[in-house]
N, C-alpha and C positions, 0 to 999 in steps of 0.2 A: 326441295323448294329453293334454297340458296342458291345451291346449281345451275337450277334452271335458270334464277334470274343471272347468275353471273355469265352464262351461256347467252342470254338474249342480250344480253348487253355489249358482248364482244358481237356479236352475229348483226344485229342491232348499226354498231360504228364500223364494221366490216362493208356494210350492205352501205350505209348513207357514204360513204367514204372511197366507194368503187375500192377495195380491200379485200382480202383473202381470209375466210373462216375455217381455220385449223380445229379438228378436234383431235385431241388428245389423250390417251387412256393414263395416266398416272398409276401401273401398277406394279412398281417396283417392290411391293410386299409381295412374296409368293401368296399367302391366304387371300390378297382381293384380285388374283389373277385367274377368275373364274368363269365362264359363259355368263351365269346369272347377273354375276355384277356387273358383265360389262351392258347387257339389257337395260338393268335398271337404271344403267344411263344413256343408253342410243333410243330407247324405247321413245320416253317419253321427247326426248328434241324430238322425236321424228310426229307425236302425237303435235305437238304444240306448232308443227311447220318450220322449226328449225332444219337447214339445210346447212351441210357444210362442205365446203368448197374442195377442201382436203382430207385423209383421214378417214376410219379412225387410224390414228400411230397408236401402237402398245409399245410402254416403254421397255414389257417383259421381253419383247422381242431384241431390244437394241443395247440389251446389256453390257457389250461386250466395247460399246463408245464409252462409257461410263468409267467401265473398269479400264480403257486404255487411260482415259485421262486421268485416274484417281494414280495410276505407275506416273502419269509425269510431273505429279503431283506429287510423290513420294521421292521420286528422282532428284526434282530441284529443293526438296527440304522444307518444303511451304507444307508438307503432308508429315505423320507418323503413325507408328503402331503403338498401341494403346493394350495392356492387358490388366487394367484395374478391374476389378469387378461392383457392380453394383452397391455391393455393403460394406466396401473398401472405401468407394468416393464416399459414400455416408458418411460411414464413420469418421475422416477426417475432419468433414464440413460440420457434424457434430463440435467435434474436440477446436474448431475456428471458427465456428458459432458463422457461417457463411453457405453458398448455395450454391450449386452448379459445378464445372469440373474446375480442378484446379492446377490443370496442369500438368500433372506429375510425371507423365510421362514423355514428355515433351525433349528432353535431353538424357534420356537412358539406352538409346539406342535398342530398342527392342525389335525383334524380327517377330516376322510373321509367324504365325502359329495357328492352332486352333479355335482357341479363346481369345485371338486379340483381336479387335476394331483400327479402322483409319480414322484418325483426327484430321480436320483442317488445324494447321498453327495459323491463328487470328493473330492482326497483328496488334502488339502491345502498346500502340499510340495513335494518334490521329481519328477519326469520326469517318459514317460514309455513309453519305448522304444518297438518299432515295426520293428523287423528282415524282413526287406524284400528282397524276391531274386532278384528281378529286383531293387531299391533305394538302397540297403544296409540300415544299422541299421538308422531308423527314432528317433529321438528323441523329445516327446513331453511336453512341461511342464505342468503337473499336475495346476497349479494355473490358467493356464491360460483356462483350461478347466472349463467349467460355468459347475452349477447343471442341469445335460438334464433331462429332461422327458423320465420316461421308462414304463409309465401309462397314458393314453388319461382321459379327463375327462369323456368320454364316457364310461368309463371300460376295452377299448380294448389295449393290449401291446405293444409300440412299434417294431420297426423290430431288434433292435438293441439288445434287451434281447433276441428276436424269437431266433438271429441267435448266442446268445452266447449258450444257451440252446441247441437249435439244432446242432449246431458245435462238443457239446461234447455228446451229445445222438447218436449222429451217426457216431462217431468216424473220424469225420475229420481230415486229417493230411496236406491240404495243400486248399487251396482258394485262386483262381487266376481271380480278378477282375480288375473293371477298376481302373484310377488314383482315380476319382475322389469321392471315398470310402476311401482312403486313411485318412482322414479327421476322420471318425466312426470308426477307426481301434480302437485306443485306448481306446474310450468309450468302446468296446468290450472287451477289454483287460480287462480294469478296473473292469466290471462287473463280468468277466469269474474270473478274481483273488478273489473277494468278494463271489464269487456262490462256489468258490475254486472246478470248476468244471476239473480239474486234470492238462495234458499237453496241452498246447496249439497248434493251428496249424501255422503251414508254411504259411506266408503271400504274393502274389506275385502279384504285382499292373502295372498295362497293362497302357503305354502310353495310351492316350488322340487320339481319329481318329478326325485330323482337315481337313476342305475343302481348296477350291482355296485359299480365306482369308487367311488361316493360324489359322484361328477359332475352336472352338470347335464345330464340325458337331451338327447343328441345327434343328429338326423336322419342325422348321419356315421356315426353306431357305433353308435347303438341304435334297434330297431323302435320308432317311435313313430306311426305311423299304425295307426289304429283299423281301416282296410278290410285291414292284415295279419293282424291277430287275430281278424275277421270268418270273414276266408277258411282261416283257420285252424282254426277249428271252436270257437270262445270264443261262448259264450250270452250273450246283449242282457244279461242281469239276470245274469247273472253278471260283468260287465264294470262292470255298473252299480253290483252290490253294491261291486264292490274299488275301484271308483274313490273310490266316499263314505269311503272307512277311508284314504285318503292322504293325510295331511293330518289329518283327525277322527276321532273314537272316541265311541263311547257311555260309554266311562266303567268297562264293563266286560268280558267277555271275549269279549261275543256279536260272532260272525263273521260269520253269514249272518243278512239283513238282508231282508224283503221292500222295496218300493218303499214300498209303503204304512207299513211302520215305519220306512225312512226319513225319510218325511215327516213323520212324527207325533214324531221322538227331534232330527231335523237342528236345531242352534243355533249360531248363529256364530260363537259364545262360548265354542266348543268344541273350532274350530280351533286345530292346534298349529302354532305360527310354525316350528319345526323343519322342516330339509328331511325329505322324505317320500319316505321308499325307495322304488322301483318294483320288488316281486321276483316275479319273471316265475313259481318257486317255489310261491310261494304263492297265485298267481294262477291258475294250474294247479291246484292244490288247490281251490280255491273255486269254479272251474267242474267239477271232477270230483265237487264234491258236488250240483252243480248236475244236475249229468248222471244222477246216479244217485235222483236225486228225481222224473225223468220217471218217467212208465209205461213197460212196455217197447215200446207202440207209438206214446207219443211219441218216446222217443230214434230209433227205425227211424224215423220222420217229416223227426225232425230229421236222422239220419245220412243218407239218402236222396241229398241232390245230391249229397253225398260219394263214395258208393258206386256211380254211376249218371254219376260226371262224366265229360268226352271220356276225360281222360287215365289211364283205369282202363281195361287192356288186355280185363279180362273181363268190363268193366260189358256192353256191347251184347250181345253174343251169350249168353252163359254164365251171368246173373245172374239169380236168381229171387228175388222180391221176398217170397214166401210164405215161402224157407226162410230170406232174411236176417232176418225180422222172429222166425222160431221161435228162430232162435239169438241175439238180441238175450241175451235175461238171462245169456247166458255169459262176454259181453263188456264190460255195462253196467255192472261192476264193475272194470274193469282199464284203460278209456282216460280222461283226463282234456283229451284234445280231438277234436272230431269228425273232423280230420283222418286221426288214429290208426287211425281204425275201418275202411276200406279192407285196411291192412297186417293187421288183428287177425283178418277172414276171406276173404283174399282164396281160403286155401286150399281153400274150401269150393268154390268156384268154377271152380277150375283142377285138370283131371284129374291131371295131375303135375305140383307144387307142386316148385318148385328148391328143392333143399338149399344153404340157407343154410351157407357155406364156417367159418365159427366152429363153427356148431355140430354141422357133422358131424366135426370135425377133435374138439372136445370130446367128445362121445359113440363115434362110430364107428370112429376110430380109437384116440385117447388112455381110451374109457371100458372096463367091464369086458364083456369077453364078447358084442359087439354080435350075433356072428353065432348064438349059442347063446341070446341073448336074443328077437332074431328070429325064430328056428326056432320055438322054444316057447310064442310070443305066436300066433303063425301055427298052430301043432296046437292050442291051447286054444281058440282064438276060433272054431274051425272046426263046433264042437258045440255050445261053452256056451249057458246060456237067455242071450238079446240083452239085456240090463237093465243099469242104471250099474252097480248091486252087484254083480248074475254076472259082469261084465269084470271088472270092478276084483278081486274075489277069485280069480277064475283068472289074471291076469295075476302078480300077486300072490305064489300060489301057485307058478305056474311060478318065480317068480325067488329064492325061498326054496330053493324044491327046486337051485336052481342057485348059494346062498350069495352072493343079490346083495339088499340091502336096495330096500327100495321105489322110491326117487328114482331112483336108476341101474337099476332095472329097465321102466322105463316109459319112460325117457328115449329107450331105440332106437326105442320105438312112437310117441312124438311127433314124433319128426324126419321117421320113416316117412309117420304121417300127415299133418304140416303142415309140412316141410321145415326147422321149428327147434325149439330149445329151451323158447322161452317161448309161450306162447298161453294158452286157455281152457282148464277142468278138461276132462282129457284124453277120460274114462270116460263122461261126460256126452255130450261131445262123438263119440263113439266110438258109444255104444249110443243114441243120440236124433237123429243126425243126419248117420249113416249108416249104408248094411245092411254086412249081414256081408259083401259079396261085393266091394265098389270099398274097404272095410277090410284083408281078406286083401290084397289086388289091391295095393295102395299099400305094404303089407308084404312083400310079394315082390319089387316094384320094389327097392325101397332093398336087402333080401338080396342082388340080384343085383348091384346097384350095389357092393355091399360085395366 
């Protein structure tokens, strides 16, 4: 999720700004340099209508710039080999009661070897400052920055030189990531000055997406993959809308957002350095208005592999595509994700629709007069003209004539007909999209049941 939004935000001031959108694979770890992983990030830009203009680059490919410039880096003395181990640096930082490398190898002259690492030598005074559009000028002190690694012991580069290297190979003028990079800025800086690889670029660091907690969104506690909310029945632009509001605002109250006025309002000057709620809430809201802005044979389009998936026990046999798309405008107003829509008419589908155990215990037991409600639904509907109106006013009328107000009198006919409480206007659904005969019939079941 982070991704995506720090993706639409570069792609976002790419597009408003007649600009160039680079994507880039950062996988200078051999273990994330794997087809899967590079999916589960071209997938979804490509779900959401992210296009990018260049790319993708894998850094696993261009190792060999990395490691030239880490030798001229070792050459002019700003670099060194490092063979502390792990529970070396501990232990001293134990015994000086202090954090991070300290140095030690910094004037031993150690050659390469198997076990050793490259250090950057950070320098020991002065600050370096990182202009960002969103924080304003960051100020870091130099001393406080330890000697980082910018060579595995393995041979492989860190990301950190990848991306100073690559920054200026491919003429970057602005990198709009998240907060929490903010931190490797200046190591970046530091090396980019020492490669003295020309202008640097525009730094622009994207609040923190937190959850309910006020935490920083977690892969341990909270959905953050985009292919869950995919599969969940969340719309590309609707995803897309909510992501540009996390973090940015137009200023004023407007919610829904085309792409195109995206592009035309997005200023980077606009981001809020505040962290940026993720609420799942409102994200619901913004695709149910999403939903309900289709036609009703786009939403049936879109609801489609929903309603039709393996694990929909009536899709294969039982499922008609003609009378799901009729009863669309029933439902187009009550789900706010595609996933919903399965439950909202599975009953259409299924000759005896199970009674939902809540709500026959609320109505047919605990409600008024289920069985004298039934009876009376079942004589009216037997004659009446078929029309929303003629139900609804003989239904109506029978439960007056029975001293039962409208809501509890219809209630035993909905459970009847769709095995719960809640669904689509009942009468609608009653006289438009089914006959009188599998109406009574569903009516009688539940009486007996009673």
């Amino acid at each position: 999720m982070g991704s995506a939004r720090s993706a639409l935000f570069n792609w976002l001031y790419a597009r408003s700004t007649g600009g160039t959108f680079v994507l880039r694979i950062e996988d200078t770890n051999a273990e994330l340099a794997k087809p899967e992983f590079y999916a589960a990030i071209t997938d979804p830009l490509e779900w959401l209508g992210i296009d990018w203009d260049e790319g993708p680059y894998y850094q696993s490919e261009r190792t060999q710039l990395y490691l030239d410039a880490i030798d001229r880096l070792l050459a002019s003395g700003q670099a060194y080999h490092c063979d502390c181990s792990r529970e070396a640096i501990d232990e001293r930082n134990r015994a000086a009661k202090r954090s991070g490398y300290d140095g030690f190898c910094r004037d031993r002259g150690i050659d390469a070897g198997a076990d050793t690492v490259v250090r950057f030598r950070t320098p020991d005074d002065g600050q370096t400052l990182v202009a960002d559009l969103v924080r304003g000028d960051v100020l870091f002190e130099n001393a406080e920055l330890e000697d980082f690694v910018i060579r595995r012991s393995n041979g492989s580069p860190v990301f950190l030189v990848a991306n100073a290297v690559d920054d200026a190979d491919m003429g970057i003028t602005h990198a709009v990531r998240g907060e929490d990079l903010l931190n490797t800025t200046p190591k970046v800086l530091l090396l980019w000055r020492a490669l003295e690889l020309g202008p640097e670029p525009t730094y622009a660091h994207l609040p923190l997406l937190v959850g309910a907690d006020r935490k920083k969104l977690s892969k341990r506690k909270d959905s953050v993959a985009l292919s869950d909310f995919r599969d969940e029945g969340f719309l590309p632009e609707a995803m897309v809308n909510y992501l540009a509001l996390l973090g940015w605002s137009t200023g004023d109250d407007q919610e829904i957002l085309s792409v195109d006025e995206l592009i035309a309002r997005f200023d980077l000057a606009d981001v809020n350095k505040a962290p940026a709620f993720f609420d799942m809430t409102k994200l619901e809201h913004i695709n149910g208005l999403y939903l309900r802005a289709l036609t009703p044979s786009e939403f049936a389009a879109r609801a489609m592999p929903y309603v039709t998936a393996a694990d929909v026990p009536w899709a294969a046999a039982d499922f008609d595509p003609a009378r799901f798309e009729a009863f669309v405008p029933l439902i187009q107003e009550k789900v706010s994700k595609l996933s919903e829509v399965p439950g909202a008419v599975d009953f259409l589908f299924v000759a005896d629709p199970p009674f939902d155990d809540a709500s026959w215990e609320k109505v047919m037991v605990k409600g008024p007069q289920p069985a004298e409600l039934l009876d009376g639904a079942a004589e009216v509907l037997a004659d009446c003209e078929w029309s929303t109106d003629a139900v609804k006013d003989a239904v109506f009328a029978m439960g007056e004539g029975l001293g039962v107000n409208k809501s509890k009198t219809q209630a035993p006919v909905r459970v009847a007909l769709t095995g719960r409480t809640v669904g689509p206007p009942l009468f609608d659904a009653i006289a438009n999209h089914f006959t009188r005969e599998e109406t009574l019939r569903r009516i009688a079941r539940a009486r007996a049941a009673l």
